[in-house]
TIPANU-809057 format. One record per residue: residue in three letters; chain; x, y, z of N, C-alpha, C, O, CB in turn. Coordinates in steps of 0.02 Angstrom, whole numbers, padded with zeros to 5 digits. Glycine has a CB too. Example, Ala and Ser with C-alpha at 12.3 -4.5 7.8 and 13.67 -1.06 7.14 Angstrom:
BEGIN
ALA|A|00660|-00284|00390|00615|-00225|00390|00660|-00165|00390|00712|-00166|00423|00565|-00224|00452;
SER|A|00642|-00112|00354|00684|-00053|00357|00645|00002|00394|00670|00057|00402|00704|-00030|00286;
//
This chain:
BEGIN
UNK|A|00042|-00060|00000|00000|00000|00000|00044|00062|00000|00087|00068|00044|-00048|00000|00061;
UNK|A|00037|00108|-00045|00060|00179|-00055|00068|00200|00008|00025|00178|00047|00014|00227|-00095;
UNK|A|00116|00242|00036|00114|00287|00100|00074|00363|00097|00050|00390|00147|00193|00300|00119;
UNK|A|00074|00388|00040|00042|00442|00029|-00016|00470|-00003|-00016|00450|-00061|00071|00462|00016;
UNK|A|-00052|00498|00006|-00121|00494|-00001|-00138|00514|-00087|-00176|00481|-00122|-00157|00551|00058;
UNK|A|-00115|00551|-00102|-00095|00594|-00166|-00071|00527|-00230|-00088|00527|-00289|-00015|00658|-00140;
UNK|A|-00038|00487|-00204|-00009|00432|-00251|-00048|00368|-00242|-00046|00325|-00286|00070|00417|-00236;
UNK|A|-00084|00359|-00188|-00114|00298|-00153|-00194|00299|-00208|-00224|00255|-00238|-00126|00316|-00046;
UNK|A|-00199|00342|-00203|-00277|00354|-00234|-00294|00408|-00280|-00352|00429|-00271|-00325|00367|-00180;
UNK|A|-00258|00438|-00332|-00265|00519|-00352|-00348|00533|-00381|-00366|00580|-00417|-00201|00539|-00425;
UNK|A|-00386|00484|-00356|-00450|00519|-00368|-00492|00540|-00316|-00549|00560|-00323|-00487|00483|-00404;
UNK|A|-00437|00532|-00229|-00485|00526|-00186|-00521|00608|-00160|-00550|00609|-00105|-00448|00482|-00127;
UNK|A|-00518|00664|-00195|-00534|00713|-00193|-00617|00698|-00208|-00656|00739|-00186|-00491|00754|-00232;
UNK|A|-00642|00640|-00245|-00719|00640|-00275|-00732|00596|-00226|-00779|00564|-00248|-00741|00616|-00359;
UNK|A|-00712|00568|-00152|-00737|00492|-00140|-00760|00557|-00091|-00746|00617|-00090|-00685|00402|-00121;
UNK|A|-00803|00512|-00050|-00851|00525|-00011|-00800|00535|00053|-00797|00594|00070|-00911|00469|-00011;
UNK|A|-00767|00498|00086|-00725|00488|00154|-00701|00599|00139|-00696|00640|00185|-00628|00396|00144;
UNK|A|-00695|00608|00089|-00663|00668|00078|-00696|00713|00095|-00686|00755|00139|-00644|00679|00023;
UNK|A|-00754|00705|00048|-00821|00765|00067|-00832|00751|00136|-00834|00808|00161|-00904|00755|00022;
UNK|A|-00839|00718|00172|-00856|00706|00246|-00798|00752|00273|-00815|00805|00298|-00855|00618|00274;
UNK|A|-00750|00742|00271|-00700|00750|00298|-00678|00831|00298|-00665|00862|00349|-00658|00703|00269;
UNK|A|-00677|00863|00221|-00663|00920|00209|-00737|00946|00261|-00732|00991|00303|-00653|00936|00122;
UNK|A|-00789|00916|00249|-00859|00973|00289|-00834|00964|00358|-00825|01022|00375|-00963|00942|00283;
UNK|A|-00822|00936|00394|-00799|00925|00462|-00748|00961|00473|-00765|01012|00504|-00784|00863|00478;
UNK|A|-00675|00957|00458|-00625|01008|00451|-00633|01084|00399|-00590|01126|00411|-00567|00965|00425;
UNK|A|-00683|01102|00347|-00686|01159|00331|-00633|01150|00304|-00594|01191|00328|-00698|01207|00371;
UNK|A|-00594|01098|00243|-00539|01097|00234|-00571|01107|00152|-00605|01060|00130|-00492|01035|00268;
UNK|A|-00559|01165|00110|-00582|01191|00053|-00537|01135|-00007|-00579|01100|-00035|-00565|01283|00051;
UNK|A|-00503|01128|-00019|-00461|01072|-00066|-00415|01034|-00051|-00382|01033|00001|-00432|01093|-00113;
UNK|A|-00413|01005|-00091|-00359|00937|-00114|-00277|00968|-00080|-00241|00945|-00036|-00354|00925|-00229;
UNK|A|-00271|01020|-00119|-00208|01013|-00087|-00206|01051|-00030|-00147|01058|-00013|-00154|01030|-00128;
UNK|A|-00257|01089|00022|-00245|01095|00079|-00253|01026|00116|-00238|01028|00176|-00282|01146|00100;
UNK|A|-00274|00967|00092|-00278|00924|00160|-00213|00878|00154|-00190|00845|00201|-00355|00873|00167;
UNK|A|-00182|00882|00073|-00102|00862|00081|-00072|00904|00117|-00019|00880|00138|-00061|00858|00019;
UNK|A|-00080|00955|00135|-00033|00996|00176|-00067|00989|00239|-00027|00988|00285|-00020|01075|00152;
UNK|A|-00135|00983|00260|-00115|00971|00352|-00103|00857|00353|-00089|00831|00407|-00232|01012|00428;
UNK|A|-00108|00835|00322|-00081|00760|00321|-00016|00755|00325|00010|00723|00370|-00099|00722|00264;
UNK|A|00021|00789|00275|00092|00787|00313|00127|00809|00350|00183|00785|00359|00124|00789|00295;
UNK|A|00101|00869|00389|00099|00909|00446|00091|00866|00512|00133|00856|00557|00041|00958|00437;
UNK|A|00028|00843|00505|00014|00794|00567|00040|00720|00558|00036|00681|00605|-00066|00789|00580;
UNK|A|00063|00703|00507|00114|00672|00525|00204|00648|00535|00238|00597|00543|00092|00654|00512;
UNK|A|00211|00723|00526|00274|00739|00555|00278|00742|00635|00323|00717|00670|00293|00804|00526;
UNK|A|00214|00783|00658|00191|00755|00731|00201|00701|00764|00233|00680|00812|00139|00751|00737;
UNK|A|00154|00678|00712|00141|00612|00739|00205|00557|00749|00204|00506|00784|00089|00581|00692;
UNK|A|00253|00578|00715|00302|00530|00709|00372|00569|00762|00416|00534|00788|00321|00518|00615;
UNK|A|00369|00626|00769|00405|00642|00820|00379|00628|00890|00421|00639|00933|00418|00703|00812;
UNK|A|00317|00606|00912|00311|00574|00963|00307|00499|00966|00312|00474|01022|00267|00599|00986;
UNK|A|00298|00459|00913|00333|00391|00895|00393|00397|00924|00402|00362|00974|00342|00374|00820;
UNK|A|00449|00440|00901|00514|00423|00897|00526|00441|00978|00583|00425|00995|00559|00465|00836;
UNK|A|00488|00468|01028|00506|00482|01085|00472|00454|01117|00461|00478|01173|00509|00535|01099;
UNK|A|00452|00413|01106|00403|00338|01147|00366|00357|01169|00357|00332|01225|00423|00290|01202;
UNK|A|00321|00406|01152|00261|00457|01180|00217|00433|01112|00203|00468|01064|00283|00563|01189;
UNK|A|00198|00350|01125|00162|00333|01067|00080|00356|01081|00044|00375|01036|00172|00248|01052;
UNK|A|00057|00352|01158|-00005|00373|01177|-00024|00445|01157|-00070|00451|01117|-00008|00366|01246;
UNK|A|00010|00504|01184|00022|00564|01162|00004|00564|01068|-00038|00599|01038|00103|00581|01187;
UNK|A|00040|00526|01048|00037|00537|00981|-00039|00508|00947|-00069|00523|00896|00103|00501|00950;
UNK|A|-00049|00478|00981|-00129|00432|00956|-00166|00488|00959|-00205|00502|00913|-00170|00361|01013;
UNK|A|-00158|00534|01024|-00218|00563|01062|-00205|00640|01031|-00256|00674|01024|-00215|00555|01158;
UNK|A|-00158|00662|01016|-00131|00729|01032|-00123|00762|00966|-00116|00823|00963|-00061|00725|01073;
UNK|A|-00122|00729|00918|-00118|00731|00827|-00176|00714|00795|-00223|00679|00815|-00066|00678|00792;
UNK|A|-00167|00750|00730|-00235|00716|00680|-00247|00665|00630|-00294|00642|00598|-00258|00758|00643;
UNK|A|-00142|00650|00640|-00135|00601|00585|-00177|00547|00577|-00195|00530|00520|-00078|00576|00586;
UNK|A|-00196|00514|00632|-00226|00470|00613|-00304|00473|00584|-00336|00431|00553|-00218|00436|00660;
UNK|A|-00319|00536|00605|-00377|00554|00552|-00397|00572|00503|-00451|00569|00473|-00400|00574|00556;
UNK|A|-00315|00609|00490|-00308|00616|00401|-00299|00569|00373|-00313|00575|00313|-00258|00654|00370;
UNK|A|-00272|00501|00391|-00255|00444|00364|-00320|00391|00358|-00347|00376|00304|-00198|00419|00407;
UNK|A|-00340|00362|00433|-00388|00297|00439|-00450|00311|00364|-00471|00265|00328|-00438|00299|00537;
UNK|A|-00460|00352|00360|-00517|00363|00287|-00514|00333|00232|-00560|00313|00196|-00517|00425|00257;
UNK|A|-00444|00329|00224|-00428|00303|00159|-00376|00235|00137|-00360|00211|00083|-00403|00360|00130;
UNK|A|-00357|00216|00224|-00340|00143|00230|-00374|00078|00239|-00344|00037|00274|-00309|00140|00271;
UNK|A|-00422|00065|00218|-00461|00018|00209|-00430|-00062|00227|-00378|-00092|00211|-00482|00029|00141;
UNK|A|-00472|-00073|00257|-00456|-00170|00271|-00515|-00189|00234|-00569|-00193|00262|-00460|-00212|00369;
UNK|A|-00510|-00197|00192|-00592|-00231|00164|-00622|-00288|00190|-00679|-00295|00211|-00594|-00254|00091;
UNK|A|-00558|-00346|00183|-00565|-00422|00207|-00597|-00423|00280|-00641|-00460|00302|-00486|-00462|00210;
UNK|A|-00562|-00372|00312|-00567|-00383|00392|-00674|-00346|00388|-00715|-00356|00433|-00478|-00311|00455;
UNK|A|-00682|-00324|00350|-00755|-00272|00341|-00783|-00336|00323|-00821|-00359|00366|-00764|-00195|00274;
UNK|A|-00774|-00373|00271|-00823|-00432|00231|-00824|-00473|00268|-00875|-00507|00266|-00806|-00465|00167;
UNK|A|-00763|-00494|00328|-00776|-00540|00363|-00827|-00517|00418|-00870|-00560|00429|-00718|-00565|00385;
UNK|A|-00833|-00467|00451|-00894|-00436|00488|-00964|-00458|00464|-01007|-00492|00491|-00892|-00359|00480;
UNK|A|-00957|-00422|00395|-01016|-00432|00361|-01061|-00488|00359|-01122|-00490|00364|-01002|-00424|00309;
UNK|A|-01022|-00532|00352|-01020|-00611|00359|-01062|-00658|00418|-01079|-00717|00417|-00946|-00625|00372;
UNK|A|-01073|-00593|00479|-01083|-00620|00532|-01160|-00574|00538|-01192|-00581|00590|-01017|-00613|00588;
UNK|A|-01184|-00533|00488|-01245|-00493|00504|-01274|-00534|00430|-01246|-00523|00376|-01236|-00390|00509;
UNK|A|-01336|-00586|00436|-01380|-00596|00397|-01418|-00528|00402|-01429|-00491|00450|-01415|-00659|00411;
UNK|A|-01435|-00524|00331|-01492|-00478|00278|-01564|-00482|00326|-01593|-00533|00345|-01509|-00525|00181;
UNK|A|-01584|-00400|00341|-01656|-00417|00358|-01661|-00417|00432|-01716|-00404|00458|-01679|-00487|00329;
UNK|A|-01605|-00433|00473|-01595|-00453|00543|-01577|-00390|00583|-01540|-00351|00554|-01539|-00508|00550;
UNK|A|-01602|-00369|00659|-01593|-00310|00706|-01539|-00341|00738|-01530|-00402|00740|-01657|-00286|00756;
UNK|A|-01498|-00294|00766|-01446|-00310|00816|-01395|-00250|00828|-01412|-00193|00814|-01406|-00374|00793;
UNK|A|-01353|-00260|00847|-01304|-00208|00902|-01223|-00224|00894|-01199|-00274|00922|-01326|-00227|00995;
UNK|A|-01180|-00178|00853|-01117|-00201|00850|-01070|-00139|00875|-01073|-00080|00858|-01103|-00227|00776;
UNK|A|-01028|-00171|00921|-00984|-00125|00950|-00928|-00121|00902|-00913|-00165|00863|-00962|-00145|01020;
UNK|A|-00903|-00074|00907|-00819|-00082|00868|-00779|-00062|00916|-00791|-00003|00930|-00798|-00032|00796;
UNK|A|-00731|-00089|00953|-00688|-00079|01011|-00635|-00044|00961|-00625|-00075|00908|-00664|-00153|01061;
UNK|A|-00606|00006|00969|-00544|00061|00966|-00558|00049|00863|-00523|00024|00819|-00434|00025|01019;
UNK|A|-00651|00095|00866|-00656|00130|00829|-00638|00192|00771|-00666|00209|00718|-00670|00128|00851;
UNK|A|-00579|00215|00805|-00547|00278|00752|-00602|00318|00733|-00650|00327|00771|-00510|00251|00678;
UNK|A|-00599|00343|00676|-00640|00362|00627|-00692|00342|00612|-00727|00373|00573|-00620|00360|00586;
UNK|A|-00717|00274|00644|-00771|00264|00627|-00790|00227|00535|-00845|00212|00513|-00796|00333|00647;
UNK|A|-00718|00223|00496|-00758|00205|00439|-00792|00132|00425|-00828|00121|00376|-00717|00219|00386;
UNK|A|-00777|00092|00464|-00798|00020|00445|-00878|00008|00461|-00923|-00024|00434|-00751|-00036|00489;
UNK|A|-00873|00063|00535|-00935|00056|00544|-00993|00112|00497|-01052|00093|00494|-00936|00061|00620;
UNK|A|-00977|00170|00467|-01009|00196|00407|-01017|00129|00348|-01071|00123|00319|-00958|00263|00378;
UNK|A|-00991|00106|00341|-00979|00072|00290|-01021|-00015|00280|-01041|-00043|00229|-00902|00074|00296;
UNK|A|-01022|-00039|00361|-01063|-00105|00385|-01170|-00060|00389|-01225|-00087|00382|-01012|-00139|00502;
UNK|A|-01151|00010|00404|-01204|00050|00408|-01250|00052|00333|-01312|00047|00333|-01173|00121|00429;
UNK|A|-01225|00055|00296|-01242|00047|00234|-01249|-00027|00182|-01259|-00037|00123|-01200|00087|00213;
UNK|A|-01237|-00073|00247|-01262|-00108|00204|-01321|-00163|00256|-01357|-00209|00237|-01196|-00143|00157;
UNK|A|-01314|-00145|00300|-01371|-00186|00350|-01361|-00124|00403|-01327|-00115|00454|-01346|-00285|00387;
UNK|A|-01411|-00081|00361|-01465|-00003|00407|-01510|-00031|00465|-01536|00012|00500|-01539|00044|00343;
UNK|A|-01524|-00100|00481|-01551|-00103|00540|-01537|-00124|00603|-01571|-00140|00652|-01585|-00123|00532;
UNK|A|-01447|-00117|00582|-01418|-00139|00654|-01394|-00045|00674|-01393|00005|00638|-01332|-00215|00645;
UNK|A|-01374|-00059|00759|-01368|00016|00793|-01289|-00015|00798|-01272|-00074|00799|-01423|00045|00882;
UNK|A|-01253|00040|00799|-01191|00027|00774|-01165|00093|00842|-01198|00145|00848|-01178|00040|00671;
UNK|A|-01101|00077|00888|-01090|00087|00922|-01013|00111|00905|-00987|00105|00850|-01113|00047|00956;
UNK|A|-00985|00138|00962|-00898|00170|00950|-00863|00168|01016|-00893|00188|01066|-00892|00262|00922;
UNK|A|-00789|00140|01020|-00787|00149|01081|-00686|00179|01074|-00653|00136|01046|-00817|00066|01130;
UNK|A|-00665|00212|01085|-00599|00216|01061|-00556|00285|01111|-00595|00324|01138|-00606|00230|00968;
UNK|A|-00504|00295|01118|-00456|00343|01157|-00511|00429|01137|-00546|00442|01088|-00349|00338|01112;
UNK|A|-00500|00459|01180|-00526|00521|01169|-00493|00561|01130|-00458|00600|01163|-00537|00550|01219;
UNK|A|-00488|00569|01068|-00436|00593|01019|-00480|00626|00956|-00538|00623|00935|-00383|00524|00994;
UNK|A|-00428|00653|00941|-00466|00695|00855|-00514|00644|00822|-00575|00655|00819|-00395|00714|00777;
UNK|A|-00488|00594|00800|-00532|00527|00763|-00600|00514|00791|-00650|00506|00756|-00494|00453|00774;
UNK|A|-00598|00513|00884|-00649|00489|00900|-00693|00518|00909|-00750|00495|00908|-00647|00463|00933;
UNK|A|-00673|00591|00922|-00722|00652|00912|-00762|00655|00844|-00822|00670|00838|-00679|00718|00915;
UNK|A|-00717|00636|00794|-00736|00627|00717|-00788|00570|00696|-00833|00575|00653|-00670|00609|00678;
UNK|A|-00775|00525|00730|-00844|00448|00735|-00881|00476|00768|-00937|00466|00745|-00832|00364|00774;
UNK|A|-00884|00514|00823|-00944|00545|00868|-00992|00597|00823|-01052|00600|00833|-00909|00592|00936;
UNK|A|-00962|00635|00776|-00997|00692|00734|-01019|00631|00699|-01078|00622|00715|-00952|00761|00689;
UNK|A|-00995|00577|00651|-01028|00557|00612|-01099|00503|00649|-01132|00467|00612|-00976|00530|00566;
UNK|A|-01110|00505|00715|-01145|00471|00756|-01158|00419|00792|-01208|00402|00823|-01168|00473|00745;
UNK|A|-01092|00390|00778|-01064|00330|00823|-01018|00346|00905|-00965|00373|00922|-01007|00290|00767;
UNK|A|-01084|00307|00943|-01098|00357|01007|-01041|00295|01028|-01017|00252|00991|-01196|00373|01056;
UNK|A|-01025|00312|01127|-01013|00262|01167|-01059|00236|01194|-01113|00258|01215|-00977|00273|01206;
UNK|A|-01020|00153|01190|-01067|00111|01224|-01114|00120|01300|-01078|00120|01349|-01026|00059|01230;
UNK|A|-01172|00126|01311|-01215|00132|01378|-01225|00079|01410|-01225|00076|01471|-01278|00157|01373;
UNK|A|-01236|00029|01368|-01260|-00034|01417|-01207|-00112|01418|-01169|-00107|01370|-01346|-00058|01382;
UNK|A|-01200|-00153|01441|-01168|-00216|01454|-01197|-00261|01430|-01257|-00255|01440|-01157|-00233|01512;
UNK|A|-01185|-00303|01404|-01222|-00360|01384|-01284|-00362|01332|-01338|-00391|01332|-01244|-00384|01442;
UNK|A|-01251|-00315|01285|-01288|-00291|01251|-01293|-00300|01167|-01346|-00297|01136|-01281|-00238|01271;
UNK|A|-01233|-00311|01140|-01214|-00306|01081|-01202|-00384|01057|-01176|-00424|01096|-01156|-00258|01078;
UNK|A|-01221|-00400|00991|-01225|-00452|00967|-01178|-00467|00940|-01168|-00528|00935|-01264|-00459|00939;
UNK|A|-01120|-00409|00905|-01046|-00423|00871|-01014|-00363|00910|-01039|-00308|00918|-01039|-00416|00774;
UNK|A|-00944|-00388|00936|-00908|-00347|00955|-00849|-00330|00905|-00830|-00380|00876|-00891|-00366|01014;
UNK|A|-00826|-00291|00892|-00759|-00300|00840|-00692|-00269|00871|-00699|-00219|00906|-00772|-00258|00763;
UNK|A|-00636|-00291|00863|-00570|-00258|00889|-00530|-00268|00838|-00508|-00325|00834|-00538|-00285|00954;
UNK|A|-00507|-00216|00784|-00466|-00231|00741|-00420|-00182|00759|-00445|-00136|00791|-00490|-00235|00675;
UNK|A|-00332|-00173|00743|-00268|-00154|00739|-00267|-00118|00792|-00251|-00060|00782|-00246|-00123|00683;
UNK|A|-00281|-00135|00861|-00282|-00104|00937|-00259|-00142|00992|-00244|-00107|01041|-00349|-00087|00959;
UNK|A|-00252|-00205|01000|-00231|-00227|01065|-00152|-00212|01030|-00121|-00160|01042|-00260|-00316|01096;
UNK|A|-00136|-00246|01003|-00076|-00221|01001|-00036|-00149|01041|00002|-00151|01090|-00077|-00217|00939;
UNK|A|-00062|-00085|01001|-00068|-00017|01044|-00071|-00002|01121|-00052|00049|01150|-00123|00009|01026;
UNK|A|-00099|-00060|01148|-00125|-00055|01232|-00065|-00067|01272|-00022|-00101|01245|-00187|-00116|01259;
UNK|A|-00053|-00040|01346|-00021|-00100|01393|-00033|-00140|01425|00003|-00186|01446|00004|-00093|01427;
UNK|A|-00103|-00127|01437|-00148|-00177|01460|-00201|-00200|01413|-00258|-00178|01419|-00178|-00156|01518;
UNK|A|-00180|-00255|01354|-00230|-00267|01321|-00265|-00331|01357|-00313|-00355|01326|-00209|-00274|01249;
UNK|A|-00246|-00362|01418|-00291|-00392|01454|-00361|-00370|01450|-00409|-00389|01416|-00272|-00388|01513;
UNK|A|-00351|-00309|01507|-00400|-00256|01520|-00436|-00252|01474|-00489|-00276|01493|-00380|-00195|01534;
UNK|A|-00440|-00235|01421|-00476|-00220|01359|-00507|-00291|01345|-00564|-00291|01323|-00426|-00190|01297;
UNK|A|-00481|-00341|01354|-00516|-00414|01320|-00587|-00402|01363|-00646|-00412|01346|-00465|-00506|01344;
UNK|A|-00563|-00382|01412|-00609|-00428|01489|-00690|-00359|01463|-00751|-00362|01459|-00544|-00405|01626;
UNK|A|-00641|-00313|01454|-00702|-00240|01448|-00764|-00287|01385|-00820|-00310|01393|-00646|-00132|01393;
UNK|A|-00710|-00285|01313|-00754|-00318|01273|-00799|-00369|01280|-00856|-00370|01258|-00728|-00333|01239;
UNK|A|-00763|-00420|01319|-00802|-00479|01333|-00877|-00465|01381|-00923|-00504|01392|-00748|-00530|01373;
UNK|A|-00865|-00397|01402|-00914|-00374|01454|-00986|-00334|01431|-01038|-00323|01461|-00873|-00327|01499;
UNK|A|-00958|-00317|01356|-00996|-00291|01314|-01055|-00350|01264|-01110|-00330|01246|-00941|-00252|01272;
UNK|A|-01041|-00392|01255|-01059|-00455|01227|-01134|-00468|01263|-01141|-00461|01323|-00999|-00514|01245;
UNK|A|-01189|-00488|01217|-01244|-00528|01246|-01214|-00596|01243|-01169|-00618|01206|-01315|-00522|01207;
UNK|A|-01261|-00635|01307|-01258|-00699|01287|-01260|-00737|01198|-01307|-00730|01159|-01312|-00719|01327;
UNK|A|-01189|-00780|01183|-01224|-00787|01112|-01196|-00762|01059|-01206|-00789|01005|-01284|-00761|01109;
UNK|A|-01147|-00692|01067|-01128|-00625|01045|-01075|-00682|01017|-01061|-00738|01039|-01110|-00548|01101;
UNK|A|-01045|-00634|00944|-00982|-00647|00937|-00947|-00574|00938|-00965|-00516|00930|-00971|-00690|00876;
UNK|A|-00865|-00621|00956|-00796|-00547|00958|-00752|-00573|00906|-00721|-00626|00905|-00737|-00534|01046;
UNK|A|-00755|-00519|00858|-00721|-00532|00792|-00647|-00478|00799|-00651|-00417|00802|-00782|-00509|00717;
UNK|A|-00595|-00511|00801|-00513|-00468|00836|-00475|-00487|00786|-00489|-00528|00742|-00469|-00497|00919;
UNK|A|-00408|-00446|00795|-00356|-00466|00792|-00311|-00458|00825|-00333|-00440|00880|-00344|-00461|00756;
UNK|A|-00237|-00460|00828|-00201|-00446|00870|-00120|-00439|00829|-00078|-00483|00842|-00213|-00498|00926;
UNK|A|-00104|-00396|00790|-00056|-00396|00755|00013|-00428|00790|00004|-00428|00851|-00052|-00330|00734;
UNK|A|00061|-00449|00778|00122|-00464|00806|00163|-00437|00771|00195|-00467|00727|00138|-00526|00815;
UNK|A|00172|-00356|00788|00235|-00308|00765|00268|-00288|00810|00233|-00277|00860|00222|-00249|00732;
UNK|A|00332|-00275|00818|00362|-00237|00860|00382|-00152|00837|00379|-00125|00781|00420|-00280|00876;
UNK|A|00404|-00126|00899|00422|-00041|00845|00347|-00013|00848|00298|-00047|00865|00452|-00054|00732;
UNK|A|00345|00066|00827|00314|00111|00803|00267|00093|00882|00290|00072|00935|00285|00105|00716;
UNK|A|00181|00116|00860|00148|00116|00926|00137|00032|00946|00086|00017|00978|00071|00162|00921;
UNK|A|00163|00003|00935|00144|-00070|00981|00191|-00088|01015|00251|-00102|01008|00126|-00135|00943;
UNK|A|00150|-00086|01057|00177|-00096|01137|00163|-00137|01187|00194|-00136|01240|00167|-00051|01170;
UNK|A|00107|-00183|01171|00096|-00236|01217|00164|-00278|01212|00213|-00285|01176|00028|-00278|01199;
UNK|A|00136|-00305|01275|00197|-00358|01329|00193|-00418|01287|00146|-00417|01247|00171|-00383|01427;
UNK|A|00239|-00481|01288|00251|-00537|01256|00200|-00585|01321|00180|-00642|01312|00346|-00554|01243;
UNK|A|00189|-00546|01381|00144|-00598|01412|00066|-00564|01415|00012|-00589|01431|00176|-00621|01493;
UNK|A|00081|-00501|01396|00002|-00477|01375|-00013|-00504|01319|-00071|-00487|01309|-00013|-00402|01364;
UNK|A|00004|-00535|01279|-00007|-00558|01224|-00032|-00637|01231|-00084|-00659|01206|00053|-00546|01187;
UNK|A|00011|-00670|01264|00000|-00711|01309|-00052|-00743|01335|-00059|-00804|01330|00017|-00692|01341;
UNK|A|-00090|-00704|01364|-00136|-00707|01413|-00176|-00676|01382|-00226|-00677|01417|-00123|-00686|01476;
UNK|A|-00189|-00643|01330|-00245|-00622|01279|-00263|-00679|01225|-00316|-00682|01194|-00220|-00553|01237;
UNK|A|-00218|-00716|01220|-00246|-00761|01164|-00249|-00839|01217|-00264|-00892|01190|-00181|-00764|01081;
UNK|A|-00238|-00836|01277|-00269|-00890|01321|-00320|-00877|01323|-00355|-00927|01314|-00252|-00901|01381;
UNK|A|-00373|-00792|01337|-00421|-00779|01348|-00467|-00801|01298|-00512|-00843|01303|-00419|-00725|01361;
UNK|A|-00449|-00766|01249|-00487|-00774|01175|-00499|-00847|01150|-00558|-00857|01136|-00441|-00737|01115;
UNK|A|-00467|-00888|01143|-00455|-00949|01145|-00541|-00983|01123|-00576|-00996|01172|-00419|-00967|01224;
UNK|A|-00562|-00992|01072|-00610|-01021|01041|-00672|-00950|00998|-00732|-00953|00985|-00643|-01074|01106;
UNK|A|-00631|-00904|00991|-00672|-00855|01002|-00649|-00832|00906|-00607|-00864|00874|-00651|-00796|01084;
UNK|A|-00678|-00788|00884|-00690|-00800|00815|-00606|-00742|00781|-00606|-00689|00811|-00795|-00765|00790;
UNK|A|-00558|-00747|00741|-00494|-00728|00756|-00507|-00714|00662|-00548|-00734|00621|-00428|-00792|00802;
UNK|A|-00438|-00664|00660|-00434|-00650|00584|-00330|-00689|00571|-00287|-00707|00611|-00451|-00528|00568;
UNK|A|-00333|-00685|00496|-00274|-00701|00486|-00203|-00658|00507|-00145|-00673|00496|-00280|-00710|00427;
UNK|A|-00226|-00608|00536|-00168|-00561|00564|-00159|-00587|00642|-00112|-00566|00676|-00191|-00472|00560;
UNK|A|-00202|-00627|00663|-00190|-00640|00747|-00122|-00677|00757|-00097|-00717|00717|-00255|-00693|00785;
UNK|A|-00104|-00662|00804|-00039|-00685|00816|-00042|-00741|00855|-00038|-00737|00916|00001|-00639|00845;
UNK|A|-00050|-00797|00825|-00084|-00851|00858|-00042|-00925|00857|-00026|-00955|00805|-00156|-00856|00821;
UNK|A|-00029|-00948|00924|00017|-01020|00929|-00008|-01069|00934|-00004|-01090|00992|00058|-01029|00976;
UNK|A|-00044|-01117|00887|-00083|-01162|00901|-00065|-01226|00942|-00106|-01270|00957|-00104|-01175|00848;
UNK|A|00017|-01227|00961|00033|-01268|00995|00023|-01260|01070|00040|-01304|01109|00088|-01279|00978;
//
């Protein structure tokens, strides 16, 4: 995948993630939002490089000039996969961002309520305007999702146990758990550990970092 937005996609000035995006930021063209994208992530990467990876999640916009137009499709179709046509229900997305997967699962099964739950940061403010609230109730949601976030955590225990807490009886939790080192991932080799003891029969994507022995 291209690193830059301009070469990655040169038509994404007509896609929709844009128009959303420019009306929210008041950002008038194309090449003003190449100029605050590489702005914020010069930010963003000078607090990478000073292990102030939290700061940088929370404290920058990069990741909101970016998540719009990085797409996981596979990891979206496999969701999809789990909402039959026609059917009501309740899906959380644990460390939401931007919110696009869930715009996007929104449009194609309009009768599920679609939820957000993620760091208090530019992005999540940004899923909140587009109306993906935080979760109110426990035991509530029929799909939970956690994609490219435990990794990020130090306690991605904590976070299993939260999700798992979110779940109706019945519910599935659709995760992953990247195994990178460097940049913002930062979980422990025994938080990791003890996250995939937890998870352990529970529904996993091909990025999980997973020891079947």
């Amino acid at each position: 995948m291209r690193k830059h937005p301009a070469l990655w996609d040169p038509v994404n000035p007509q896609r929709e993630w844009f128009k959303s995006l420019s009306l929210y930021y008041n950002i008038p063209s194309w090449a003003q939002y190449i100029k605050h994208y590489q702005y914020s992530r010069c930010a963003f990467n000078t607090l990478i490089d000073r292990c102030e990876s939290y700061d940088a999640f929370t404290d920058t916009d990069w990741c909101l000039y970016r998540q719009p137009f990085r797409h996981r499709w596979t990891r979206w179709d496999h969701v999809l996969m789990h909402m039959p046509k026609g059917r009501w229900g309740a899906l959380l997305d644990y460390g939401c961002g931007t919110g696009e997967m869930l715009a996007w699962l929104r449009k194609r099964r309009p009768r599920y309520l679609y939820d957000g739950i993620d760091l208090d940061s530019p992005q999540r403010r940004y899923a909140q305007w587009r109306g993906f609230q935080e979760p109110l109730l426990r035991h509530r949601y029929a799909i939970v999702t956690c994609y490219e976030t435990l990794e990020h955590l130090d306690d991605p225990v904590q976070a299993v146990e939260e999700m798992l807490g979110y779940l109706r009886p019945g519910g599935v939790l659709l995760w992953d758990f990247i195994d990178e080192r460097g940049g913002g991932n930062v979980a422990s080799v025994r938080g990791r550990t003890e996250v995939l003891r937890r998870l352990k029969g529970t529904t996993g994507q091909r990025e999980c970092y997973y020891d079947a022995k």
